[in-house]
N, C-alpha and C positions, 0 to 999 in steps of 0.2 A: 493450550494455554491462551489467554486473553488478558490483554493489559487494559485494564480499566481510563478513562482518561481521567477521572476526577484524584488518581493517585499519582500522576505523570509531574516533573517539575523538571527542570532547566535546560539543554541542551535535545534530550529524549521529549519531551512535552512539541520542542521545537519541529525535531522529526516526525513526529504523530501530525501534527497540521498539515506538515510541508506534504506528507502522503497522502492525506483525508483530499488535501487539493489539487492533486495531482489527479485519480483519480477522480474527484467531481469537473476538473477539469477535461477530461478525456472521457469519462462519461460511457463507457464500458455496456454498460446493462440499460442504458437511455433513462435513468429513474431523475437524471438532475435536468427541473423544471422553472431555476432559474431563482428559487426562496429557499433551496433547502440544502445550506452549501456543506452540513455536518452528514449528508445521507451516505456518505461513505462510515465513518468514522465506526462504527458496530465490524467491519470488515478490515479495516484497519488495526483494530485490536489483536486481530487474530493472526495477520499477516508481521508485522514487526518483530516479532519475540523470533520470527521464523527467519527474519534476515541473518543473525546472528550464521548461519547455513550455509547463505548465498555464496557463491562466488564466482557470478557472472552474471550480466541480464539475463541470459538465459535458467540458469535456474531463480531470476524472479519472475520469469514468465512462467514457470510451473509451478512455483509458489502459486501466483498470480490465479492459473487455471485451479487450481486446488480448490481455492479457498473460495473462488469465484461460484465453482461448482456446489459446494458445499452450501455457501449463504444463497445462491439462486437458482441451483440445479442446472447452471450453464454447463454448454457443452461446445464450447468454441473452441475453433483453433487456435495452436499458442502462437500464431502471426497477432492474432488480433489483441494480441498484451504488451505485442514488441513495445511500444508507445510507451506507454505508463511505465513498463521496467526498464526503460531505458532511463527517463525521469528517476525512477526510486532506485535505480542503480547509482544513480551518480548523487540523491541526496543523501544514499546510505556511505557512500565514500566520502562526501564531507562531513557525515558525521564521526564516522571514526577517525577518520583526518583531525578533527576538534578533541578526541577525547585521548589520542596517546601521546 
């Protein structure tokens, strides 16, 4: 499943960014060049729908390796995700913190 972002609207819309820059902030695959700060956001789609799952950084660093692998044929260790799922761990807990 892939959540498109031109259908995303208020709270969820919010999390789609906060992860697109989490990600281009940490810069994973070296693809962010410094102009192209939505280069995640095609990987993000696919990843979100998947937290629903999670329940622990650690399975968002196998999320993370999954999806990584899939969009780039990565094949890194899941040390090298800690970063970023520890970021999308904690903005997936204030998201649902917001919604119940």
């Amino acid at each position: 499943m892939r959540i498109e972002k031109s259908t995303l609207t208020g709270k969820y819309k919010k999390l789609y960014f906060c992860v697109s820059r989490i990600l281009y902030d940490n810069d994973i695959e070296g693809i962010n060049f410094g102009v192209n700060d939505d280069e995640y956001e095609p990987e993000v789609g696919t990843i979100l729908p998947r937290l629903h799952d999670a329940s622990s950084v650690e399975d968002i660093q196998l999320i993370l390796s999954e999806e990584f692998n899939h969009w780039f044929g990565s094949n890194r260790e899941l040390d090298e995700y800690y970063d970023s799922a520890k970021e999308i761990w904690a903005a997936w807990l204030s998201y649902k913190s917001g919604i119940s």
